[in-house]
C-alpha positions as CSV (number, residue, x, y, z in Angstrom):
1,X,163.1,115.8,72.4
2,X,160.9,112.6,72.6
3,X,161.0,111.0,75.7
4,X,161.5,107.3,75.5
5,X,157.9,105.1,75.4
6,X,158.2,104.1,79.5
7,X,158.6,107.8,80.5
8,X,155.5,109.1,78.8
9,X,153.3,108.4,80.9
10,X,152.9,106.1,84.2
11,X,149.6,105.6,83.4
12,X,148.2,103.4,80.9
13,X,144.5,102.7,79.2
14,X,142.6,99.5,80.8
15,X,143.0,96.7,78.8
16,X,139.9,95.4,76.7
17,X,139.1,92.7,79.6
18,X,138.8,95.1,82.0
19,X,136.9,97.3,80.5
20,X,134.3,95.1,79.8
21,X,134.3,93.9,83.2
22,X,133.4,97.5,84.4
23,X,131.4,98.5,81.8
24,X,129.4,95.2,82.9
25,X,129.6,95.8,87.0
26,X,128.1,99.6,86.4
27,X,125.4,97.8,83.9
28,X,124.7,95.2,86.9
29,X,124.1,98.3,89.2
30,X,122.3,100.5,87.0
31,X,119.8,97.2,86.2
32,X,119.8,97.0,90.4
33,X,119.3,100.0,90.9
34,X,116.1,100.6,88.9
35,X,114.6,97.6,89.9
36,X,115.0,99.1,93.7
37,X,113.5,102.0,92.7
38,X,110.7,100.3,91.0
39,X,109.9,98.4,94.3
40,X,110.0,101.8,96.3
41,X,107.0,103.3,93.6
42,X,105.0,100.5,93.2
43,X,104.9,100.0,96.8
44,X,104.2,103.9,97.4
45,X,101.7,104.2,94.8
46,X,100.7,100.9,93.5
47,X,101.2,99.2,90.2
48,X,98.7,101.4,88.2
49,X,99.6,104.5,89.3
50,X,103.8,103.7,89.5
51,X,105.3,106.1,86.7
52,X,108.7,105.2,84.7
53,X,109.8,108.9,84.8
54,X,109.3,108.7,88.8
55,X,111.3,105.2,88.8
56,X,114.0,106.9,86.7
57,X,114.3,109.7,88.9
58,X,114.4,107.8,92.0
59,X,117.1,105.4,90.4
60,X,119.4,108.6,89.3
61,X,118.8,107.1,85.3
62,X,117.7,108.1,82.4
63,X,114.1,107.4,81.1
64,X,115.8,106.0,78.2
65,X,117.8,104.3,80.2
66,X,115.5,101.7,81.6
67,X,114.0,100.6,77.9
68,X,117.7,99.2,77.8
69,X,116.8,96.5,80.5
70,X,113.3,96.5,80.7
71,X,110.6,96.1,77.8
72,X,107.4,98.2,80.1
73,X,106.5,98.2,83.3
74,X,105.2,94.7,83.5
75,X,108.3,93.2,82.6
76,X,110.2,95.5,85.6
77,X,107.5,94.1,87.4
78,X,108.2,90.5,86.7
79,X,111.7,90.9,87.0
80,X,111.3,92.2,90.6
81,X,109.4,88.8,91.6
82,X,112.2,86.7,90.1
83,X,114.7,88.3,91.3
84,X,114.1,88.8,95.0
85,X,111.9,85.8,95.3
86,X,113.4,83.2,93.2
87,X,116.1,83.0,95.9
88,X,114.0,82.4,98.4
89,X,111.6,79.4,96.6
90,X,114.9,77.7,95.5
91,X,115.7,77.6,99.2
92,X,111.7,76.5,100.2
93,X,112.1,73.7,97.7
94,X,115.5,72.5,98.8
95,X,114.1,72.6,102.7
96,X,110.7,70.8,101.5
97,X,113.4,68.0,100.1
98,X,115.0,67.0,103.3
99,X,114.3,63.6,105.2
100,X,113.7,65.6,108.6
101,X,110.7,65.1,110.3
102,X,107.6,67.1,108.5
103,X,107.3,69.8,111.6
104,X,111.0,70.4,111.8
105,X,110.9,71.2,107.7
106,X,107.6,73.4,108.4
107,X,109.4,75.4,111.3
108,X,112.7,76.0,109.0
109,X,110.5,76.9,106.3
110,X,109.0,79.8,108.9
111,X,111.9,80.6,110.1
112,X,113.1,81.7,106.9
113,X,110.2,83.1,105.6
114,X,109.8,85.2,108.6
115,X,113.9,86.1,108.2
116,X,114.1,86.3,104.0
117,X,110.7,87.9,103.4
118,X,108.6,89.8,106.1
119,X,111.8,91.1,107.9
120,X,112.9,92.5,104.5
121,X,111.1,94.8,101.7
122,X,110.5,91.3,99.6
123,X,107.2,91.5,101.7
124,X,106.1,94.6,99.9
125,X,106.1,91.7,96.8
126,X,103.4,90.4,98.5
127,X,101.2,93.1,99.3
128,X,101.5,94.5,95.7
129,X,100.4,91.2,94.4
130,X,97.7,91.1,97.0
131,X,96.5,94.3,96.0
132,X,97.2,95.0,92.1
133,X,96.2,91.1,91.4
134,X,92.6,91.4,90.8
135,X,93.3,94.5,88.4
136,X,95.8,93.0,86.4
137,X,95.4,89.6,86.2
138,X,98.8,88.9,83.8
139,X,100.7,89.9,86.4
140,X,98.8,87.4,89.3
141,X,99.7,84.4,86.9
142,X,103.2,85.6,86.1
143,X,103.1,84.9,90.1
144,X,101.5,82.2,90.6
145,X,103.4,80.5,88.0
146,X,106.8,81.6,89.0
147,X,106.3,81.2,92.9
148,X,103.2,79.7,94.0
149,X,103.0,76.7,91.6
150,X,106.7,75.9,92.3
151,X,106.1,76.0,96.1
152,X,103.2,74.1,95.9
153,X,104.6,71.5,94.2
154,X,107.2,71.1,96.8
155,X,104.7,71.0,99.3
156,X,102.8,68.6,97.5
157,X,105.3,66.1,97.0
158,X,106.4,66.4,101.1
159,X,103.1,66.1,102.4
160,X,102.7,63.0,100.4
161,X,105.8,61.5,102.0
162,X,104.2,62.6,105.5
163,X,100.9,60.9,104.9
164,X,102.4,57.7,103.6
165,X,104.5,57.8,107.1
166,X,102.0,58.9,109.3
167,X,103.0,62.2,110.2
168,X,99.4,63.9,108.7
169,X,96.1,61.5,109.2
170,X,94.7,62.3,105.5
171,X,94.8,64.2,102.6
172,X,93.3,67.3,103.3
173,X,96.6,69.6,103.5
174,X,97.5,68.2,99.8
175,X,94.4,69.1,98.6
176,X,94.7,72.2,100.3
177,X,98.4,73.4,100.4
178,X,97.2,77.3,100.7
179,X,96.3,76.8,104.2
180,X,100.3,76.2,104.9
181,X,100.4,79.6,103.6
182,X,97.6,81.3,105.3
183,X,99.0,82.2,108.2
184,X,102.2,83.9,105.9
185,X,99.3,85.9,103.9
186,X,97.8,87.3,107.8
187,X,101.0,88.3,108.5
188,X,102.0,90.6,105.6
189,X,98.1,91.7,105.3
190,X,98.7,93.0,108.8
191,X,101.6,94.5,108.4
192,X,100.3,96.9,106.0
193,X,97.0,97.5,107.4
194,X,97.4,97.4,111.3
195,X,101.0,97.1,112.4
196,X,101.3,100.6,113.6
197,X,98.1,100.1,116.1
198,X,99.1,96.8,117.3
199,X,102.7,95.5,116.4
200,X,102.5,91.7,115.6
201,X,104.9,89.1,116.9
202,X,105.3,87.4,112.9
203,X,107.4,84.4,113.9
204,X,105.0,83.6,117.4
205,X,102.2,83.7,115.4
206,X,103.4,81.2,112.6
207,X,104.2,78.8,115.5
208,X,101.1,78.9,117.3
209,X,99.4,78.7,113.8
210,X,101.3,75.6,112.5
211,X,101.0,74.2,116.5
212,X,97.1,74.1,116.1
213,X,97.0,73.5,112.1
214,X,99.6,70.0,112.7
215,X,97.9,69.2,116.2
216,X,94.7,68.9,113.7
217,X,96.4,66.9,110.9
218,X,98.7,64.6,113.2
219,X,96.8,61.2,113.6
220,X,95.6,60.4,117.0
């Protein structure tokens, strides 16, 4: 005897929506989790020697798999920068906007470096480009283009604003906007050379560095 159609069964298939929406949260994950993995190999064995099969492995994927997100290595490469770094410029550029005074923008901009990059593995960004630049040069422009141009930019334009009000006594930091960043580049260099023979204080050093680099560029 057929039961009727609301007895059959209490359970019923996912609608079409639904299904899409998972299938596209477990695509989201899969794509995360390789590009986590990725980070963990370049950073353990450096761009050139990173393998696919060893970032498949460590992502629990397929080989296969990662050709359906990823054109080579280079482009998991790139796709790494933009993704944990991107975040991070937007928010430089909207701080280098703001109508505060130029050392108060400077500090925030430290603060959040110090919070959103070398207190998190978005630092091992940095060393890899530090390191693997020189060797493969496509990958230091992909960088510089999508992170250091934009921030410099940003700088730029704010510094300009600060000379014209007298907060900096000439040009020199627009000419020069990597010296803003110098005492960033010590800090990650150190990290991965030195830490573990002499810890570093990250956030004391980039105040006593911007404290003597401003005390320099303030006008008398």
């Amino acid at each position: 005897m057929n039961r009727p159609p609301q007895q059959r069964s209490a359970k019923r298939a996912a609608p079409p929506r639904a299904r899409g929406r998972s299938r596209g949260v477990q695509a989201a994950a899969r794509r995360q989790a390789i590009l986590a993995a990725a980070l963990d190999e370049f950073s353990r064995r450096g761009f050139a020697a990173a393998r696919l099969d060893d970032v498949a492995h460590r992502a629990d994927v397929a080989k296969g798999t990662i050709y359906l997100y990823f054109k080579d290595k280079e482009a998991l490469f790139q796709e790494l920068v933009l993704s944990e770094l991107a975040p991070v410029v937007g928010a430089l550029e909207a701080a280098l906007t703001s109508d505060l005074p130029l050392r108060t923008i400077i500090d925030r901009a430290s603060e959040l470096f110090v919070r959103e990059i070398y207190g998190t593995h978005r630092k091992q960004i940095l060393r890899l480009v530090i390191s693997e630049g020189p060797r493969f040069p496509a990958l230091a422009e992909f960088y510089y283009r999508k992170v250091l141009a934009r921030i410099f930019k940003a700088v730029r334009a704010r510094l300009r604003v600060a000379l014209a009000r007298g907060e900096i006594s000439d040009d020199a930091l627009i000419r020069f906007p990597q010296l803003i960043g110098a005492g960033f580049i010590v800090a990650v260099v150190w990290h991965g050379l030195f830490e573990r023979f002499e810890p570093l204080d990250v956030a004391a050093l980039v105040r006593a560095y911007f404290d003597r680099l401003f005390a320099v560029a303030r006008p008398p």
